[in-house]
C-alpha positions in Angstrom: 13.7 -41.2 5.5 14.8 -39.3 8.8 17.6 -37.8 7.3 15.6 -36.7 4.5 12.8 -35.6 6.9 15.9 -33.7 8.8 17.5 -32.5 5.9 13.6 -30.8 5.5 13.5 -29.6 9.1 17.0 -28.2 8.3 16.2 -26.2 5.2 12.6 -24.7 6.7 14.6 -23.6 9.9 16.6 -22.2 7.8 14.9 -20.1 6.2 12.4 -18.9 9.4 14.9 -16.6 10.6 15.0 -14.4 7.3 10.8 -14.0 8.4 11.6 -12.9 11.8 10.1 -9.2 12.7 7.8 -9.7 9.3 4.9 -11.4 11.1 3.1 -8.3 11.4 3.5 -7.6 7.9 3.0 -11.2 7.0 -0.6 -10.5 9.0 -1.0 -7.1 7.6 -0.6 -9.0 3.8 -3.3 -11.5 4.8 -5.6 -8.9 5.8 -5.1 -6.5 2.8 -6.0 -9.6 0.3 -8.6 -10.3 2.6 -10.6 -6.9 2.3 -9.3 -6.2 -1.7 -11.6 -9.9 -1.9 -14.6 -8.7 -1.0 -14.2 -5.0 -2.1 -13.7 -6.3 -5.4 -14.8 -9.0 -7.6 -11.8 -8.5 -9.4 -9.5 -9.2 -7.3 -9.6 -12.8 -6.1 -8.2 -14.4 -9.6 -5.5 -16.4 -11.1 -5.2 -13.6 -13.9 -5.3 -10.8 -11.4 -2.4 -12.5 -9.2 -0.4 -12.8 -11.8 -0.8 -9.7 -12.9 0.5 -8.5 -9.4 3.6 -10.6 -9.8 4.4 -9.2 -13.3 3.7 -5.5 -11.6 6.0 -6.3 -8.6 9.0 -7.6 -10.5 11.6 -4.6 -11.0 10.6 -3.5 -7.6 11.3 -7.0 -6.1 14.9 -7.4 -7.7 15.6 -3.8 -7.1 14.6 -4.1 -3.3 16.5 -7.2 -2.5 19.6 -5.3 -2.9 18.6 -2.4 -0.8 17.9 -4.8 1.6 21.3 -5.7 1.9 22.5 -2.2 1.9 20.1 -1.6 4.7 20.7 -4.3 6.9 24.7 -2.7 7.2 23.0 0.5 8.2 23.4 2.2 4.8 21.1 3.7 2.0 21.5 4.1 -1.4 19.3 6.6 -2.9 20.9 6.0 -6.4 19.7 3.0 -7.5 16.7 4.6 -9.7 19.0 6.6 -11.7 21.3 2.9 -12.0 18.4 1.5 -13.5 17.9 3.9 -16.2 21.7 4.6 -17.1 21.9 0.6 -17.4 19.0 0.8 -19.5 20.4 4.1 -21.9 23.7 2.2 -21.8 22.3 -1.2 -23.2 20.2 0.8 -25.8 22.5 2.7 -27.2 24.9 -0.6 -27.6 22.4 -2.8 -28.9 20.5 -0.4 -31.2 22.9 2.6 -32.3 26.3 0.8 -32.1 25.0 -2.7 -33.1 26.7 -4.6 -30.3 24.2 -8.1 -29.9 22.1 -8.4 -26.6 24.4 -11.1 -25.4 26.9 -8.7 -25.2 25.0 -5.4 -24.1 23.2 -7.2 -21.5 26.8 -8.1 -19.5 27.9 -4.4 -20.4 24.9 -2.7 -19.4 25.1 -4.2 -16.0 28.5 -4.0 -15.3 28.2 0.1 -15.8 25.5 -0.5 -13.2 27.9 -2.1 -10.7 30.7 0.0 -11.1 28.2 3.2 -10.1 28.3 0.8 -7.0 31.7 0.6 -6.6 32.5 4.2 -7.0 29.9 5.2 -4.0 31.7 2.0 -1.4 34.5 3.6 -1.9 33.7 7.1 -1.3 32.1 5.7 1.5 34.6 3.6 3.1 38.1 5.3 2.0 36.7 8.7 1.7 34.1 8.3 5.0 31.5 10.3 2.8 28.2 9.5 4.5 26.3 7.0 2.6 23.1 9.4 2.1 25.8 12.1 0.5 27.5 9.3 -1.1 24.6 8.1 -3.3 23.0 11.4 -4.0 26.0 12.2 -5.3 26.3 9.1 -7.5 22.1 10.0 -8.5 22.5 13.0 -9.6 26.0 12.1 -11.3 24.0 8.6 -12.7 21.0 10.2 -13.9 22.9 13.2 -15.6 24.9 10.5 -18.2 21.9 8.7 -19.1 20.4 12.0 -19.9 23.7 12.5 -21.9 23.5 9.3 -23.6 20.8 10.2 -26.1 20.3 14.0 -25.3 16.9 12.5 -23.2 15.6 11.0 -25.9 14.4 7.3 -25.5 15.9 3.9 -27.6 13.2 1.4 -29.0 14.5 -1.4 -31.6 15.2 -4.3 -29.5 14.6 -8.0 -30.4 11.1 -9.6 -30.4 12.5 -12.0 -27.9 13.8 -9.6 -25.7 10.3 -8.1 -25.0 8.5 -11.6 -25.3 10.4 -12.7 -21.8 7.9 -10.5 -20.3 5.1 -10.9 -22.2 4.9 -15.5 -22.7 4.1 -17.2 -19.8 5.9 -20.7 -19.3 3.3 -23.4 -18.2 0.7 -20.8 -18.5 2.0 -18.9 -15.2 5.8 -17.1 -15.2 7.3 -14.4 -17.5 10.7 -15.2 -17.9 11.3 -11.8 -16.0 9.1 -12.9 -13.1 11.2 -15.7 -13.2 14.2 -13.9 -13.2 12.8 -11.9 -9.8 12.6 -15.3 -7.9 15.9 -16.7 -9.1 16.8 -13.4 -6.9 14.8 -13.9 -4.3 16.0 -17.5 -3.4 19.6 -16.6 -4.0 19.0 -13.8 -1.6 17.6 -15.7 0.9 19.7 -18.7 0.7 23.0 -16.2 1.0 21.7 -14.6 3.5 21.0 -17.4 5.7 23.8 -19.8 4.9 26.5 -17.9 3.8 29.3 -16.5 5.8 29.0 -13.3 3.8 25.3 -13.0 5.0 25.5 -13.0 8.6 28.3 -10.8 8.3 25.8 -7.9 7.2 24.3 -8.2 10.2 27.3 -8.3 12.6 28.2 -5.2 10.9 24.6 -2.8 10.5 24.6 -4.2 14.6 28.1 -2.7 15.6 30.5 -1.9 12.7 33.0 -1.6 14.9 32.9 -4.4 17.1 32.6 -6.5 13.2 35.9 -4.4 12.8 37.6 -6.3 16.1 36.3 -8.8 15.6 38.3 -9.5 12.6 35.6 -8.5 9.5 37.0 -6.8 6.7 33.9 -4.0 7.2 35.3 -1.9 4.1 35.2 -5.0 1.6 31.8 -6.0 2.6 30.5 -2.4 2.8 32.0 -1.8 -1.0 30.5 -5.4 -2.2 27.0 -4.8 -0.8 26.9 -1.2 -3.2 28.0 -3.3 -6.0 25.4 -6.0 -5.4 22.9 -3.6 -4.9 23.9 -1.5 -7.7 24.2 -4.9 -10.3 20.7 -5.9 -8.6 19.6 -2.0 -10.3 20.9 -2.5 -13.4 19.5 -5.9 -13.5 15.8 -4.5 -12.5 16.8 -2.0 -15.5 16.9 -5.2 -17.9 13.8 -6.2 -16.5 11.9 -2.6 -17.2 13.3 -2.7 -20.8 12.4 -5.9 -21.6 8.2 -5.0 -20.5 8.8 -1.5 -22.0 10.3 -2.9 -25.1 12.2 0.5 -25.3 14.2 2.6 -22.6 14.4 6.6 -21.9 16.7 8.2 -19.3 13.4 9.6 -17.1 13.3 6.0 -16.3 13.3 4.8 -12.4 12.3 8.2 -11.2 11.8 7.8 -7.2 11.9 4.0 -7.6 14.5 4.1 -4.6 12.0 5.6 -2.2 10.2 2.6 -3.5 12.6 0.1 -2.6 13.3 1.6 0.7 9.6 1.9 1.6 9.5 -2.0 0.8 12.3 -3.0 3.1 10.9 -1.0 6.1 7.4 -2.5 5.5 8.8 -5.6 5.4 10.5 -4.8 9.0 14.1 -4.1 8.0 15.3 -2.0 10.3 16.8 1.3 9.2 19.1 1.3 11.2 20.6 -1.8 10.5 20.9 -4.9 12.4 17.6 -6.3 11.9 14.8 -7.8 9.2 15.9 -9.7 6.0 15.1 -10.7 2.6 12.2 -12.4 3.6 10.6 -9.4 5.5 11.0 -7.6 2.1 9.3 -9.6 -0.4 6.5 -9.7 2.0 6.7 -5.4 1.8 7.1 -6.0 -2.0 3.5 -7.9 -2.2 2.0 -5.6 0.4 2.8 -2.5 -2.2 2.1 -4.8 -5.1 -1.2 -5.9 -3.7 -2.2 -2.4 -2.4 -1.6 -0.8 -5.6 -3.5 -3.2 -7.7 -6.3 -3.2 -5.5 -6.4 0.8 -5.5 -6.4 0.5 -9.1 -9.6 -1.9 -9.3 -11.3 0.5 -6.8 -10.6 3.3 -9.1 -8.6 5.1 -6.4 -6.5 8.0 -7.7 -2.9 8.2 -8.3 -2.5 10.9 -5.8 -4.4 9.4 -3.3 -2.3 6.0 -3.5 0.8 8.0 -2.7 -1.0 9.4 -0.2 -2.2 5.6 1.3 1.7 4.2 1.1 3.0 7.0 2.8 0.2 6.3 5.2 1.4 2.6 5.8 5.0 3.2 5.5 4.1 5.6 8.5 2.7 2.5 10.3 5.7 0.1 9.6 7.8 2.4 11.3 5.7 3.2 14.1 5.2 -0.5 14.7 9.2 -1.0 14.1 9.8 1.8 17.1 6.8 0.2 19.4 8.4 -2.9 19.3 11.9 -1.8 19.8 10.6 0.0 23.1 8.9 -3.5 24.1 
């Protein structure tokens, strides 16, 4: 029983660390759900929650891997288009050249990851700056799925495909909700046990002391773009699937999105700092706060208004406590 009860202790410790720098947003969460619960009768419910966690669930896979890409001191500002050229790509095999989903699935995403690949390596054996990088790989992304169909959208999948997002198991997940915390604890638990994990932050800290310090910086650099690019794709599989059809105007600023998650959950921007943890936290804040504005019957325009507002406040708090 003590080695169990340390094996526990071992585990919990563990995982800690990835919530370091997210208390404040951890409190910020707690008050949010606090005031939403007596704004609104609505919102205290079983139904209501899990509405929130089928709302969340592209945005949670999707910003797991810009966390990683962050944490190195990167961005990606390509992973929206990703999302919908995985999406054209696995509609066009599936429905116009017949391929079966077991197939276009694997396909789909591995289109998705190679958009990755091409922007590490422009990165690291080109030294294109990362924001240049994956604006270039955006536009470039964005412009086939376009091309794909001539912008027009796919429907014709599977019953089953869209039924993962519609059933819930035991009366509570979606198969694709379950699929976003399959991603979440494989994130965490890399990023906390693995060697590959606490090399991301050795190298958003100093790249170039990682460099001495014997880290292959260009390998990890172009494997993070991958992971973040599959983890796109993957979030693409996810949209379709709730959608039950796909159209290249898909994922339109959803990486402004994923970024404004990771800082509100305390990732630093400049790399270094913050985790996987942090950003699920940011993921329910903008989950929460956007389903909340909704039962007030707050307007679109105003919402974007109230998340800049906040992500304005996540920084702010990130510089304060820098300066501390």
């Amino acid at each position: 029983m003590l080695v169990a009860a340390k094996e526990k202790q071992g585990i919990v410790g563990g995982l800690l660390p990835s919530l370091r720098g997210a208390t404040g947003p951890l409190i910020g969460l707690i008050v949010l759900c606090l005031f939403l619960t007596f704004a609104t009768d609505k919102f205290l419910s079983i139904r209501n929650f899990l509405n929130v966690l089928d709302q969340i669930t592209v945005l949670g896979v999707m910003a797991v891997g810009m966390t990683l890409v962050i944490l190195i001191g990167g961005i990606d500002l390509a992973v929206g288009s990703v999302m919908a050229l995985a999406m054209m790509v696995l509609g066009y095999l599936h429905v116009v050249a017949g391929v079966p989903m077991g197939l276009a699935i694997p396909l789909a995403l591995l289109v998705a990851s190679l958009n990755g690949l091409v922007a590490g390596l422009l990165i690291t054996r080109f030294n294109v700056p990362a924001f240049i990088a994956t604006l270039a790989m955006m536009s470039i992304a964005r412009g086939l799925a376009n091309m794909i169909t001539d912008g027009q959208q796919i429907i014709g999948f599977p019953t089953w495909f869209n039924m993962m997002a519609i059933v819930r198991f035991g009366g509570f997940l979606t198969l694709t909700v379950a699929v976003m915390v399959v991603v979440f604890i494989v994130g965490l638990l890399y990023q906390r046990y693995r060697h590959g994990g606490r090399v991301l932050y050795a190298i958003g800290g100093n790249a170039e002391v990682a460099r001495l310090a014997g880290i292959n910086v260009q390998r990890a650099t172009v494997l993070v773009y991958v992971v973040c690019s599959f983890l796109a794709g993957l979030a693409g599989m996810v949209l379709a699937a709730r959608l039950d059809s796909v159209q290249p105007s898909s994922g339109v600023s959803y990486e402004l999105d994923a970024i404004a998650a990771v800082v509100i959950g305390g990732t630093s921007l400049s790399g270094g700092t913050g985790g996987i943890g942090g950003t699920i936290i940011g993921v329910l804040i903008i989950g929460v706060l956007r389903n909340g504005l909704n039962l007030l019957s707050v307007s679109p325009f105003m919402q974007q208004v109230i998340i800049g507002a906040v992500i304005v406040l996540a920084v702010t708090a990130e510089t304060y406590r820098k300066r501390k």
